[in-house]
ZATORZA-60798 format. One line per field, with one value per residue (C-alpha): residue number from 1; residue in one letter; z, x negated, y. Coordinates in nm, 3 decimals. Each point is the difference from the previous one (the first is absolute). Example, Ala and Ser with C-alpha at 12.3 -4.5 7.8 and 13.67 -1.06 7.14 Angstrom:
! residues 2
pos	[1,2]
code	[a,s]
up	[0.780,-0.066]
east	[-1.230,-0.137]
north	[-0.450,0.344]
! end
This chain:
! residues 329
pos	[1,2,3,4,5,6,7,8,9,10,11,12,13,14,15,16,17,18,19,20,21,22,23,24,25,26,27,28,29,30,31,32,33,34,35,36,37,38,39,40,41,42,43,44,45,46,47,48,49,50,51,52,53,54,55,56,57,58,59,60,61,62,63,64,65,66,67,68,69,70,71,72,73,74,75,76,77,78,79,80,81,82,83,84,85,86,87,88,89,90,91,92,93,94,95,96,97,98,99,100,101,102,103,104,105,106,107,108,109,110,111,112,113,114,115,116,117,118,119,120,121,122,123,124,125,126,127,128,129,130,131,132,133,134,135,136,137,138,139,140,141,142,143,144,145,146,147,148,149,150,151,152,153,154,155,156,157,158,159,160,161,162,163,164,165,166,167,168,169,170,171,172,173,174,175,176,177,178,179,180,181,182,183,184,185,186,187,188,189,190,191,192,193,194,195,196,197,198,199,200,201,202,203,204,205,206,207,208,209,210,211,212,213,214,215,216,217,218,219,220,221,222,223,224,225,226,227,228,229,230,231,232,233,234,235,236,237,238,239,240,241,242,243,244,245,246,247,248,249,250,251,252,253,254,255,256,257,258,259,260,261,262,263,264,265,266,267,268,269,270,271,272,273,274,275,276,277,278,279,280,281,282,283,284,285,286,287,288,289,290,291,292,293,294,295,296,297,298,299,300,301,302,303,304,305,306,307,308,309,310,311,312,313,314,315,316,317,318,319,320,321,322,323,324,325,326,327,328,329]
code	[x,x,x,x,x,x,x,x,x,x,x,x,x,x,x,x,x,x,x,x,x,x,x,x,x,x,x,x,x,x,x,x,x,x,x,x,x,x,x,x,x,x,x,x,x,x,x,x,x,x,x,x,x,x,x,x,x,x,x,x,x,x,x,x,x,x,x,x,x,x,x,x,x,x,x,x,x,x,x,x,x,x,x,x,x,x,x,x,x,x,x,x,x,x,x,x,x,x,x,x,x,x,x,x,x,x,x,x,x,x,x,x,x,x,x,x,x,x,x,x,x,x,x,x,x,x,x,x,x,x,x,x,x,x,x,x,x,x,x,x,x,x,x,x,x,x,x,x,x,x,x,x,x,x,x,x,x,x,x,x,x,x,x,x,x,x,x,x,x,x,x,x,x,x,x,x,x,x,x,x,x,x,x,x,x,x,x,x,x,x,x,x,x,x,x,x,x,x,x,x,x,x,x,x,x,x,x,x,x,x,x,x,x,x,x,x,x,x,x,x,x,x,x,x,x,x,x,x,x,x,x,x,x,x,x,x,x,x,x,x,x,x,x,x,x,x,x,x,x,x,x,x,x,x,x,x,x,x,x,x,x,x,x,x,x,x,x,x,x,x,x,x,x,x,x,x,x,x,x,x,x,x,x,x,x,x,x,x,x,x,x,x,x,x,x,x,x,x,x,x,x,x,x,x,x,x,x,x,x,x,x,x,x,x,x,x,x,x,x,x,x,x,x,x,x,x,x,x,x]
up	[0.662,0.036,0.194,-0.324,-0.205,0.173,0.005,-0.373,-0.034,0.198,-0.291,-0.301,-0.168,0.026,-0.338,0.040,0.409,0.218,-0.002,-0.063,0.222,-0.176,0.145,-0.080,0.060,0.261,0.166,0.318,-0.039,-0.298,0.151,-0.071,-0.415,0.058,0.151,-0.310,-0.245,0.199,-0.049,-0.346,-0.066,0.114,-0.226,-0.332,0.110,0.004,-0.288,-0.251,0.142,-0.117,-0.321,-0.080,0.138,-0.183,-0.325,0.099,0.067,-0.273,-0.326,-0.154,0.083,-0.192,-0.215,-0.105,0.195,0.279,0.016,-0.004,0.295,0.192,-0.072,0.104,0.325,0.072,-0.087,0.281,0.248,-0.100,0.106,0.312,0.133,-0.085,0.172,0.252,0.215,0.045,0.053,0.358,0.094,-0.062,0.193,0.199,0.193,-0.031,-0.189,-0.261,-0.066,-0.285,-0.184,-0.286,-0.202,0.108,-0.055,-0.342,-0.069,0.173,-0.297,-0.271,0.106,0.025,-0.304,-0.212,0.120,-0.009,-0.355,-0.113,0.079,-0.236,-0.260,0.039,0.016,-0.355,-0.102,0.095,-0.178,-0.307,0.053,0.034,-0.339,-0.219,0.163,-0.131,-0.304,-0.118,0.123,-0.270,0.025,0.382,0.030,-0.275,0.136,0.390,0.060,0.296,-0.154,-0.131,0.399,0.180,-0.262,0.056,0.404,-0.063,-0.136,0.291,0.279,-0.202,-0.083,0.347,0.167,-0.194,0.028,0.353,0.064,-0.162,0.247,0.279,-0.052,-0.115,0.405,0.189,-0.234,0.205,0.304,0.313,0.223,0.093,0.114,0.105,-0.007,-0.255,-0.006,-0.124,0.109,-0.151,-0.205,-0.259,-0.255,-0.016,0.316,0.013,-0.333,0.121,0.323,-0.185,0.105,-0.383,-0.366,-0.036,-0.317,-0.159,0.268,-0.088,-0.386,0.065,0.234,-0.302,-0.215,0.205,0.053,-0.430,-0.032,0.304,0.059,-0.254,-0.305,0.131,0.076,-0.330,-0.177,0.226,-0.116,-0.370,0.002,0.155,-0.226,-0.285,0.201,0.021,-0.401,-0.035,0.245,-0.231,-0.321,0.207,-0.058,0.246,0.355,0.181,-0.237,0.114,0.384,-0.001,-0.163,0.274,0.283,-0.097,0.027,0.353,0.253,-0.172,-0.059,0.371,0.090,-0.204,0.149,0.317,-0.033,-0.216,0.121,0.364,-0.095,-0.269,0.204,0.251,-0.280,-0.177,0.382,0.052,-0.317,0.111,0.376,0.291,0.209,0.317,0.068,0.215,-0.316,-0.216,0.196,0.084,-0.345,-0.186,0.243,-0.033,-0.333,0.017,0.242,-0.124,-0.357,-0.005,0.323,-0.251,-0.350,0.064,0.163,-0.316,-0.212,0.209,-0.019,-0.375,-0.162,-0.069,-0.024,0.318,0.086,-0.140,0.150,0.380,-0.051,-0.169,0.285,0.255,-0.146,-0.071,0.385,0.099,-0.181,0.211,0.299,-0.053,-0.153,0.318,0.209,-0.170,0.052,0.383,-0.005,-0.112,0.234]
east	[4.510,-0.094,-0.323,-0.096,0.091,-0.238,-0.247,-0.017,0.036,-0.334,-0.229,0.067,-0.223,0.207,0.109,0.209,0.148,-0.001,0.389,0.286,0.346,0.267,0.318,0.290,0.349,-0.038,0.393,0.145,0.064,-0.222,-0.085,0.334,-0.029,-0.352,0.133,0.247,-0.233,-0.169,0.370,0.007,-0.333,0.083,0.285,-0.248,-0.285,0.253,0.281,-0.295,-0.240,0.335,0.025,-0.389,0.034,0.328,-0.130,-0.336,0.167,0.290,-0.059,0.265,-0.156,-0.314,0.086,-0.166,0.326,-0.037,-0.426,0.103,0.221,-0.260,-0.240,0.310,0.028,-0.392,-0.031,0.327,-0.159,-0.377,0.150,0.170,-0.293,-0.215,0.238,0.237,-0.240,-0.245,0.278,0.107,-0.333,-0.061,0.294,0.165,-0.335,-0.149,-0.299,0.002,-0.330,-0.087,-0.406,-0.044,-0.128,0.346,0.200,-0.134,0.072,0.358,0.069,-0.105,0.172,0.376,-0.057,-0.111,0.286,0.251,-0.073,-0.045,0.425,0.060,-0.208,0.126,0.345,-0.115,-0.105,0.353,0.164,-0.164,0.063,0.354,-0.040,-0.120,0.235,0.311,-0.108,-0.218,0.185,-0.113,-0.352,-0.044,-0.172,-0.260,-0.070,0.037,-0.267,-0.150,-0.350,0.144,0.152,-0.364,-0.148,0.295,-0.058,-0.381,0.001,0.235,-0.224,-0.304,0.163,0.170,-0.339,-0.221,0.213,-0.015,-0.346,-0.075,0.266,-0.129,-0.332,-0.017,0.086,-0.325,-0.126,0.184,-0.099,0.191,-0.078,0.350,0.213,0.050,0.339,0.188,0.351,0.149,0.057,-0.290,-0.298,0.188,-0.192,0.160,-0.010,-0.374,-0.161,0.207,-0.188,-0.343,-0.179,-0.202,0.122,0.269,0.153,-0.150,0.212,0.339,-0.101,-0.014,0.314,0.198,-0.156,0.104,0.337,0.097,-0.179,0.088,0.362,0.142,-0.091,0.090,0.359,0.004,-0.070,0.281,0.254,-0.117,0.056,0.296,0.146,-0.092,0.166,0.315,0.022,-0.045,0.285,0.226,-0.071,0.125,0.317,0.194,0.065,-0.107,-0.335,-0.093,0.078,-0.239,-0.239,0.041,0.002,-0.396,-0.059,0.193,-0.254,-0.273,0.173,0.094,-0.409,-0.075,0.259,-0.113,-0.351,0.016,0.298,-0.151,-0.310,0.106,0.230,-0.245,-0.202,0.208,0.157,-0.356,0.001,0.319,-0.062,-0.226,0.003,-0.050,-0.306,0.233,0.262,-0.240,-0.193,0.323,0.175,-0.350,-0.051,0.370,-0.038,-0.342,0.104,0.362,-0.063,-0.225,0.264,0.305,-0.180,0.009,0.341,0.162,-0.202,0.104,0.367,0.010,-0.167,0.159,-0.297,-0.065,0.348,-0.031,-0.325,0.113,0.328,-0.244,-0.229,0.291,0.145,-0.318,-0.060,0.319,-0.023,-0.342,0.180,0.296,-0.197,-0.251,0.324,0.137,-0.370,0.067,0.309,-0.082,-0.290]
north	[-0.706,0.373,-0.105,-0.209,0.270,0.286,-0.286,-0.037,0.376,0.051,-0.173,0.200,-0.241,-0.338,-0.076,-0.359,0.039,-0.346,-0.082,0.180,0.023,-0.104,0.244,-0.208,0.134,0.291,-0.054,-0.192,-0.383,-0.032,-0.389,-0.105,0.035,-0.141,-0.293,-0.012,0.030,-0.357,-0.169,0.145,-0.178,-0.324,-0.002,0.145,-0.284,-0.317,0.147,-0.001,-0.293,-0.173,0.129,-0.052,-0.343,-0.068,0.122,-0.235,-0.336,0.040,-0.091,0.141,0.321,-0.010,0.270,0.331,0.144,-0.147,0.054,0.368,-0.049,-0.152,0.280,0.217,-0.195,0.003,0.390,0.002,-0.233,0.224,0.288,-0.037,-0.196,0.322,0.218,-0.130,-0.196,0.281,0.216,-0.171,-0.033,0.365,0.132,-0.263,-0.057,0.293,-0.067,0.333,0.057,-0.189,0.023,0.167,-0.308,-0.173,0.253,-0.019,-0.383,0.099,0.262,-0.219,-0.321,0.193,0.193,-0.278,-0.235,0.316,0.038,-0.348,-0.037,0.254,-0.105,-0.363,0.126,0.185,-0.369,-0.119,0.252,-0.090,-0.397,0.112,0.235,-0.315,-0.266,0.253,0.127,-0.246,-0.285,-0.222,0.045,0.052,-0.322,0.098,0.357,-0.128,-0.261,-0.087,0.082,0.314,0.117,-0.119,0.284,0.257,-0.058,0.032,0.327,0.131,-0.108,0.132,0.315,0.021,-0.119,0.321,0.276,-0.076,-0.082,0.344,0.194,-0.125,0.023,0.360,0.027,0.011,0.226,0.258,0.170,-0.042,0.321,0.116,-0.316,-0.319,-0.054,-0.159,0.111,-0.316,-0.365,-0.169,0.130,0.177,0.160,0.332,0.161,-0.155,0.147,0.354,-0.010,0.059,0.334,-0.041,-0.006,-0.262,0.076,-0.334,-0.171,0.203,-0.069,-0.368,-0.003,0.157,-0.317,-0.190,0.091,0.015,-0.325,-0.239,0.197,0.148,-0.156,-0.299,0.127,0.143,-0.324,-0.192,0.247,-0.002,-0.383,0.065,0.255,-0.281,-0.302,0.232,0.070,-0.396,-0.065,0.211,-0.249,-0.257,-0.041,-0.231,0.171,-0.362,-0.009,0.375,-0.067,-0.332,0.231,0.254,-0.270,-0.078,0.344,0.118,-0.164,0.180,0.346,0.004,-0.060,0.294,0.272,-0.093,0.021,0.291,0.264,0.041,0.076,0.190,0.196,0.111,0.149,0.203,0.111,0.109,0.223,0.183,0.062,-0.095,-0.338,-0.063,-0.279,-0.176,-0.041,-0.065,-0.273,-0.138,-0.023,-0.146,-0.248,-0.113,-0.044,-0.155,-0.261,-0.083,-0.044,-0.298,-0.150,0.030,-0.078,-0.412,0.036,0.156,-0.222,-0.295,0.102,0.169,-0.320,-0.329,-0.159,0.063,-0.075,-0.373,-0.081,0.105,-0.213,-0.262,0.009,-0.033,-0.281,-0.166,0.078,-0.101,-0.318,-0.123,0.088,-0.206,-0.307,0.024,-0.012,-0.299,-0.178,0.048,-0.088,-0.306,-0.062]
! end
């Protein structure tokens, strides 16, 4: 690492450097989260293959809703793909150096898949907004042409604001480091590394940040704030909890994508943390949101509900008639 380091040093003129080292977590034992991060992907790759293929094969879940969730389980499935895999081949086979053009694709592809669960989580929130205080002209305002636009714009919108970010990159100069002090190609301690101008960068970071994070947030909680002055016109207790039941499985996707990485923001604006915390408590929260979002959606929904204890029966049903055939035989 040092070697590479005085090697890059020695040509002042080298603008975009070979490969990078990623760092990683710099503390004994570090393997043994890697190798729970590879469980933890297992988990994320076959909880929402089932809910993409559910909401596929089931007809009864053709429905602007449910097109959201699949986005929601894509962006999921998008983003630990990006990450986790290059992750443990990074650091549980030792293979840290990474090229520059690579490294690139790497910072786009979790970025763009990062953002793209808020934004569709936005999109829920607003499905949610319409379904309780519009109920009577959901179906007009929800269409399935009108959700294919609404998803549209978020993967354009998602897609340039990202596109620009990462490629305002190699216009920076590369004369001081190598080493990335993160687990994967994480824009900011990259642009930081830059021995030229890279205010542009910390502009577009800022951009970034209102327009793929917080807004976002902002406009979950406004339609929240609206669902919750609906609730109070209803008037039965039973007609207020069903309307809070449609809600819970997505209100418990939001806190936990939003409150860690919230958290370790504003703990950043009060007082220094460690790389090690830091690397560790993003790349929790990166990992284990899209492994619990189908779970909670699986167990929050009764739609979901019904079609597993449809499925079972139906598959229960060909078992025991395929029994009775050899029985007879």
């Amino acid at each position: 690492m040092n070697s590479a380091n005085s090697t890059l040093s020695l040509n002042a003129t080298l603008v975009h450097p070979p490969f990078f080292f990623i760092n990683g977590l710099s503390m004994p034992h570090a393997k043994y989260y890697y190798v729970f991060l590879c469980f933890v992907f297992v988990v994320t790759l076959l909880g929402n293959s089932f809910v993409m293929f559910s909401i596929y094969t089931e007809c009864s879940f053709h429905t602007p809703k449910y097109f959201s969730v699949f986005n929601l389980a894509l962006a999921d499935l998008g983003e630990s793909t990006a990450l986790i895999p290059n992750l443990i081949a990074t650091f549980l086979f030792d293979s840290q150096y990474i090229s520059f053009e690579a490294c690139m694709a790497n910072m786009f592809f979790v970025f763009f898949f990062s953002s793209l669960q808020a934004l569709t989580l936005t999109v829920l929130a607003y499905d949610r907004l319409v379904a309780i205080c519009l109920p009577l002209r959901y179906h007009a305002i929800i269409t399935m042409q009108a959700m294919a636009v609404i998803l549209t714009v978020v993967w354009a919108y998602d897609s340039v604001l990202l596109i620009l970010m990462v490629s305002l990159v190699p216009r920076l100069s590369f004369c001081k480091s190598i080493v990335v002090e993160s687990y994967f190609c994480d824009h900011g301690p990259i642009y930081r590394m830059a021995c030229n101008d890279n205010h542009v960068n910390h502009i577009m970071v800022i951009i970034n940040m209102v327009l793929l994070l917080y807004l976002p947030f902002i406009l979950t909680v406004l339609s929240y704030v609206f669902i919750s002055g609906a609730l109070f016109k209803i008037a039965s207790f039973e007609g207020r909890l069903k309307a809070i039941k449609t809600c819970s499985a997505h209100l418990i996707m939001v806190a936990m994508y939003y409150l860690p990485i919230l958290s370790i923001y504003m703990a950043a604006l009060c007082f220094s943390i460690s790389p090690n915390v830091r690397i560790i408590s993003t790349s929790f929260a990166k990992a284990i949101t899209p492994m619990m979002n189908p779970i909670i959606y699986v167990l929050n929904t009764e739609e979901f509900k019904e079609f597993i204890k449809k499925t079972f029966q139906k598959k229960k049903k060909t078992h025991n008639r395929e029994e009775h055939q050899f029985s007879i035989r």
